[in-house]
C-alpha positions as CSV (number, residue, x, y, z in Angstrom):
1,X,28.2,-9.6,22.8
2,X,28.4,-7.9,19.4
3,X,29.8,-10.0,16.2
4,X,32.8,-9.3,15.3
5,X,35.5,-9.5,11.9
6,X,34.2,-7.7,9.0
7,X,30.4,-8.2,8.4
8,X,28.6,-7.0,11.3
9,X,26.1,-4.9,9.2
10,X,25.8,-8.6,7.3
11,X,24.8,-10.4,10.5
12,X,22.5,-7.1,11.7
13,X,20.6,-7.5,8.2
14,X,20.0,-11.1,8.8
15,X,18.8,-10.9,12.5
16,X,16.5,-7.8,11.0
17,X,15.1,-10.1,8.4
18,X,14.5,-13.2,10.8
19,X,12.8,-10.7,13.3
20,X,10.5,-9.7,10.5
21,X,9.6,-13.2,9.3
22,X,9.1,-14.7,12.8
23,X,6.8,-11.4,13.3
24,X,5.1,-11.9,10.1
25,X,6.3,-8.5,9.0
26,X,6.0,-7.4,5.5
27,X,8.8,-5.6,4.3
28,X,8.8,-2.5,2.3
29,X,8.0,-2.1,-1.4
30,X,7.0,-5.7,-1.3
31,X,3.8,-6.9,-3.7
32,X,2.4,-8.0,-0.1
33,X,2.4,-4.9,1.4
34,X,0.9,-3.1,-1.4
35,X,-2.1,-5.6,-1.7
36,X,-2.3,-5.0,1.8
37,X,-2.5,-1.2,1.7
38,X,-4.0,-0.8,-1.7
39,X,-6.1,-3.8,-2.7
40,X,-9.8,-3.8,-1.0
41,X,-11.4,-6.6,-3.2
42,X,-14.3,-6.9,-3.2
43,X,-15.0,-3.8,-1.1
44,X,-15.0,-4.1,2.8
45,X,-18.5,-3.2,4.3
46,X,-18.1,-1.2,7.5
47,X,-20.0,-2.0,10.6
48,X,-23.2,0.2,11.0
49,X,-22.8,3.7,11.8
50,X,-19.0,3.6,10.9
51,X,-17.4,5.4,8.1
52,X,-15.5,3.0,5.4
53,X,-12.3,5.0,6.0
54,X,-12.1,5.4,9.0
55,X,-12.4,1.6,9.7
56,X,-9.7,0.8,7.0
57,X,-7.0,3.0,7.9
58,X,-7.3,1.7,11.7
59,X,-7.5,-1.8,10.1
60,X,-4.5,-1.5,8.0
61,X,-2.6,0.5,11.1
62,X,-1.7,3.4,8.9
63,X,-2.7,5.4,11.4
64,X,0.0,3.9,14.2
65,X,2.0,6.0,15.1
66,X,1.0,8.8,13.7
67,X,-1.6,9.3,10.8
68,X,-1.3,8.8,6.8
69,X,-2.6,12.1,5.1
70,X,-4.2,10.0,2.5
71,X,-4.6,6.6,0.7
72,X,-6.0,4.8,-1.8
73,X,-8.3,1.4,-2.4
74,X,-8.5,0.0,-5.0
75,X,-11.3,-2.5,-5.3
76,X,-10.5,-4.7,-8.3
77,X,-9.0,-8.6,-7.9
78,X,-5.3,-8.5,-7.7
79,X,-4.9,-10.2,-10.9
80,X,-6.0,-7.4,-12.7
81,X,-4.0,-5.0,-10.9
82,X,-0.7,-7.2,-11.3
83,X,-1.8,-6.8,-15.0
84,X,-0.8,-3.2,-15.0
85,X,2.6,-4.7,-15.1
86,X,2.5,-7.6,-16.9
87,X,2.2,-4.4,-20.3
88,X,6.0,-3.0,-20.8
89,X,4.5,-1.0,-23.6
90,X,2.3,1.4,-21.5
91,X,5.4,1.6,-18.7
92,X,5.4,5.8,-18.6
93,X,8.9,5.7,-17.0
94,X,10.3,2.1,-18.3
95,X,13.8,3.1,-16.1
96,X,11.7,4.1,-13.0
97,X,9.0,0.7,-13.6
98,X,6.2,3.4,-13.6
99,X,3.2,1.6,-15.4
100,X,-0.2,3.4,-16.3
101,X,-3.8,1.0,-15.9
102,X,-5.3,0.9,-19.6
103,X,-8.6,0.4,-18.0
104,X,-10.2,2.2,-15.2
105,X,-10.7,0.8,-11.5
106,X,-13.2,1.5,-8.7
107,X,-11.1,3.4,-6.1
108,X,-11.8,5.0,-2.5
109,X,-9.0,7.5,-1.6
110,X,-9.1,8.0,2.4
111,X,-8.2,11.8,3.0
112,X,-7.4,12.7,6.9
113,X,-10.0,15.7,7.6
114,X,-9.2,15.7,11.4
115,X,-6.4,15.3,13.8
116,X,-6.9,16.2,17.2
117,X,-3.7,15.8,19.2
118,X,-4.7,12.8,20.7
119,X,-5.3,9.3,18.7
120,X,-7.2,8.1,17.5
121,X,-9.7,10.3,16.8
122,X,-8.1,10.4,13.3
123,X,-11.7,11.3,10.9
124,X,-11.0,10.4,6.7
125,X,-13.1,11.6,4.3
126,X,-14.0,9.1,1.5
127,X,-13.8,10.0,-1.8
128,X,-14.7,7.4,-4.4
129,X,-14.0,7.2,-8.2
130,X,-13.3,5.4,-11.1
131,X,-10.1,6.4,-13.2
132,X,-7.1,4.9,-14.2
133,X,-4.0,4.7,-12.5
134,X,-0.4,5.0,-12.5
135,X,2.0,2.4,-10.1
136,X,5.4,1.3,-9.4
137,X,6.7,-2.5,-10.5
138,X,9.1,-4.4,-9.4
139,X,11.9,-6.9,-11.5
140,X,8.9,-9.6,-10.9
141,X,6.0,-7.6,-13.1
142,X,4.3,-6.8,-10.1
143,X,2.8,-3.8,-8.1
144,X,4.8,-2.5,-5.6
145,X,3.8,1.3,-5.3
146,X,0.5,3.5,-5.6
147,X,1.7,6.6,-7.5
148,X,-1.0,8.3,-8.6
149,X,-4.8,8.7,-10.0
150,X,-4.8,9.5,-13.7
């Protein structure tokens, strides 16, 4: 039976919300799920004969349902990533939270080289680099969005 009076979207946004903390779920453009997607510290080792990407983008399930064209690591402890934040002077976009990295981090971007039609034969390419790097924060001083390599 469907709630009724004047906050049904209220009770739908609480059931959502208990469904996704029973399931363990993080939500989106949380800090958890951009540790999760972006932080690889200290660097995973792959099993033998496996590519690093290719093992970390099944890991993370970015490739369920579909595929993510590309994504980065970056393999640095999260305390020095939070820092990014924690610097209001170097915030590029201070209105949009966009904050640049003063120093630069040891990254692996994962680029999707092949995609047959059926999963999940998804191939990445590994590219790895050290550069700075720009990311969204949140009201807490902490990172909730990969933007970009600098």
């Amino acid at each position: 039976m469907a709630p009724r009076g004047s906050c049904p979207l209220l009770f739908l946004t609480l059931v959502l919300l208990a469904i996704c903390l029973a399931q363990n779920i993080v939500l989106p453009n949380s800090y958890e799920r951009f540790v999760s997607e972006h932080v690889d510290f200290p660097k995973t080792r792959p099993p033998q004969g496996q590519s690093y990407c290719n093992v970390m983008m099944r890991c993370l399930c970015l490739t369920h349902p579909g595929c993510r064209p590309s994504n980065t690591f970056i393999h640095a402890p999260t305390r020095q990533v939070r820092a990014i934040c924690s610097r209001p002077r170097i915030c590029v976009y201070p209105s949009l939270n966009q904050c640049d990295s003063l120093t630069a981090f040891c990254l692996t971007t994962c680029q999707l080289v092949f995609n047959p039609r059926l999963p999940p034969r998804y191939i990445y390419r590994e590219i790895p680099q050290t550069r700075r790097i720009r990311v969204t924060c949140n009201q807490q001083q902490r990172p909730v969005h990969f933007l970009r390599i600098l």
